[in-house]
TORFILO-907369 format. One record per residue (C-alpha): residue number from 1; residue in one letter; x, y, z. Coordinates in nm, 3 decimals, decimal comma. Example, Ala and Ser with C-alpha at 12.3 -4.5 7.8 and 13.67 -1.06 7.14 Angstrom:
residues 2
<atom seq="1" type="A" u="1,230" v="-0,450" w="0,780"/>
<atom seq="2" type="S" u="1,367" v="-0,106" w="0,714"/>
This chain:
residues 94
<atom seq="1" type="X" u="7,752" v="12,992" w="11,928"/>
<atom seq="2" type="X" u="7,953" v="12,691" w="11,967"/>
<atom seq="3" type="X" u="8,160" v="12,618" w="11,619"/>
<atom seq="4" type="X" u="8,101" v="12,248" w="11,569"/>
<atom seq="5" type="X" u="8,463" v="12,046" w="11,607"/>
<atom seq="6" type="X" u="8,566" v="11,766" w="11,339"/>
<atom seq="7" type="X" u="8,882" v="11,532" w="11,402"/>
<atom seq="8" type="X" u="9,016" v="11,338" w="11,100"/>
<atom seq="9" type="X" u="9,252" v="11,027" w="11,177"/>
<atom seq="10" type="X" u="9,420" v="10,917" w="10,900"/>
<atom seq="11" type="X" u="9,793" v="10,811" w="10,743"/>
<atom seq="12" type="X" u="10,007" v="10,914" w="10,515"/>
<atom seq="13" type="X" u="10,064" v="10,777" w="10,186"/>
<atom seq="14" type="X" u="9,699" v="10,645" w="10,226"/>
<atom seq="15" type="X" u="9,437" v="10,637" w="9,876"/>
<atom seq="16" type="X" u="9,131" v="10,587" w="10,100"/>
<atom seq="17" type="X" u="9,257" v="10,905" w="10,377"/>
<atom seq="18" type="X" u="9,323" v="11,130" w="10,065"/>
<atom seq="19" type="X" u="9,002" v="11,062" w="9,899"/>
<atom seq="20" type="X" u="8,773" v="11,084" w="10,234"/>
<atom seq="21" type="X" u="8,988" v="11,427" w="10,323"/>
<atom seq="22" type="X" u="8,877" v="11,539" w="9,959"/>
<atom seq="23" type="X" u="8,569" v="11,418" w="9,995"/>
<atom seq="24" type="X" u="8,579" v="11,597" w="10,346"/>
<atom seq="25" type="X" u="8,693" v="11,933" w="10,222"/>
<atom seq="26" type="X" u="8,441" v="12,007" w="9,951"/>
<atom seq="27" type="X" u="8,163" v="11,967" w="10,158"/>
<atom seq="28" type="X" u="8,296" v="12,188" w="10,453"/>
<atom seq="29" type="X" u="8,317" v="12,421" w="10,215"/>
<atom seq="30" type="X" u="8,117" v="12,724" w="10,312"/>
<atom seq="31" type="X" u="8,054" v="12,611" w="10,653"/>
<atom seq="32" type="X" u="8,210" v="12,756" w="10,991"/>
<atom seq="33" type="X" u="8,329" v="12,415" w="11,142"/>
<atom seq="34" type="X" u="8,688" v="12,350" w="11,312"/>
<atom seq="35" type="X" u="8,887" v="12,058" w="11,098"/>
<atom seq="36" type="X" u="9,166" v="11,912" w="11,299"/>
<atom seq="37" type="X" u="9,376" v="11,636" w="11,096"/>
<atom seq="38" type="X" u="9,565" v="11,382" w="11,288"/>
<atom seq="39" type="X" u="9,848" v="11,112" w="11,159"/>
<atom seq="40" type="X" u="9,767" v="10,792" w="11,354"/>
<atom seq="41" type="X" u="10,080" v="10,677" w="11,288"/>
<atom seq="42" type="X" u="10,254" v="11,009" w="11,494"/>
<atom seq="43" type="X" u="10,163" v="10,890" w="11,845"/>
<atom seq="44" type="X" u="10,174" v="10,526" w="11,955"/>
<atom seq="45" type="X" u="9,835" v="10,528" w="12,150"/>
<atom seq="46" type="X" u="9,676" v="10,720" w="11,894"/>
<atom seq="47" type="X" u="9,762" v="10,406" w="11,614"/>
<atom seq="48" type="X" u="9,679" v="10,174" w="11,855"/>
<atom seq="49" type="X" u="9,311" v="10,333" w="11,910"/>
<atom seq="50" type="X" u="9,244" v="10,459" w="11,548"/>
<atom seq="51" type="X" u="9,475" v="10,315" w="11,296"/>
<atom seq="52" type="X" u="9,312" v="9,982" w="11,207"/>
<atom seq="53" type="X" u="8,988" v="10,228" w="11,096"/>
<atom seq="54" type="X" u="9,160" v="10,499" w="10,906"/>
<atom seq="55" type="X" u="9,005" v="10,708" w="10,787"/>
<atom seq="56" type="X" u="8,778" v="10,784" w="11,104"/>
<atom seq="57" type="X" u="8,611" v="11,091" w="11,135"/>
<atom seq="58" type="X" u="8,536" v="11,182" w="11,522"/>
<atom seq="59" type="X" u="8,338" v="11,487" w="11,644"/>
<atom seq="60" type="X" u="8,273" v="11,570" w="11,975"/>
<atom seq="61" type="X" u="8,055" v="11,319" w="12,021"/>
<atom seq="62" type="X" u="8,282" v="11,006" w="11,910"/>
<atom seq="63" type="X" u="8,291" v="10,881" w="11,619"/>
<atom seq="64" type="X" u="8,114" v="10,985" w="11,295"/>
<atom seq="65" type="X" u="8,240" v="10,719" w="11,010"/>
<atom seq="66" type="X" u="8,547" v="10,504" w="10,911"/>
<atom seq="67" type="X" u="8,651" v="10,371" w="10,604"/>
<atom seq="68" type="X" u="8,410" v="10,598" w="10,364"/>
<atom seq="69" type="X" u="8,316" v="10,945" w="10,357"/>
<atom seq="70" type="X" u="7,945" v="10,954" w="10,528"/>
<atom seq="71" type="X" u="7,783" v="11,250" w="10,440"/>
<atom seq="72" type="X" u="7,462" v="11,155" w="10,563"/>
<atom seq="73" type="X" u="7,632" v="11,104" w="10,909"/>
<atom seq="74" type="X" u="7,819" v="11,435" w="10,892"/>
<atom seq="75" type="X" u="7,487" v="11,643" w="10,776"/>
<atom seq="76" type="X" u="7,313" v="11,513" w="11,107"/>
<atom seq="77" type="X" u="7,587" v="11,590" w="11,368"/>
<atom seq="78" type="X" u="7,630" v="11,968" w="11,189"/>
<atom seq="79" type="X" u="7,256" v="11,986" w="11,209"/>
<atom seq="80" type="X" u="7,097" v="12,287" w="11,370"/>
<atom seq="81" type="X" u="6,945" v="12,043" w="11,634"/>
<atom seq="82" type="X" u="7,317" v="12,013" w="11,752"/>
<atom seq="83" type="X" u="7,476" v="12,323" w="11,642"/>
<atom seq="84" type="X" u="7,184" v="12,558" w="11,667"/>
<atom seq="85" type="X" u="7,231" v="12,941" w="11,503"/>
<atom seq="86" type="X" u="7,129" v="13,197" w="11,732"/>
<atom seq="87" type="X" u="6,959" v="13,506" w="11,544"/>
<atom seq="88" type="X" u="6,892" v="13,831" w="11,753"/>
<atom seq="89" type="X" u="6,534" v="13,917" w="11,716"/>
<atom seq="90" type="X" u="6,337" v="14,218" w="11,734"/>
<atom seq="91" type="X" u="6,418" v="14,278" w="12,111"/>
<atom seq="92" type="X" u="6,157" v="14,539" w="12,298"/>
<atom seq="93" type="X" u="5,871" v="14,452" w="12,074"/>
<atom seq="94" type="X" u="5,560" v="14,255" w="12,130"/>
């Protein structure tokens, strides 16, 4: 199975990145996902792409939400439909 990917964007020294990566952590708690967490502000492309909507959350997709934790959003894309769990069943019967 394919662990789903999640890449935050955000700055230092930032009220709005700390609360969404808070916000972010508690409700990966639990679940098997990959969090990568990226300073826009350490690469020059990477601020020019991303840093006027920091926080953005980005799966593999594109983008998820900016500016305020979407946990609606984030449900959906870590849905089964898109990460679906594979459970061995009874193999050699019926």
């Amino acid at each position: 199975m394919t662990k789903p990917r999640l890449t935050l964007y955000l700055r230092p020294d930032c009220h709005l990145c700390e609360e969404f990566l808070l916000q972010l952590q508690q409700f990966l708690v639990g679940r098997d996902v990959a969090l990568q967490v990226i300073d826009v502000d350490s690469d020059l492309d990477t601020a020019e792409r991303f840093g006027p909507r920091v926080p953005l959350l980005a799966g593999d997709q594109g983008e998820l939400c900016h500016y305020e934790f979407d946990q609606l959003a984030l449900q959906t894309y870590l849905s089964p439909d898109q990460y679906p769990i594979k459970c061995p069943l009874n193999k050699g019967t019926g």
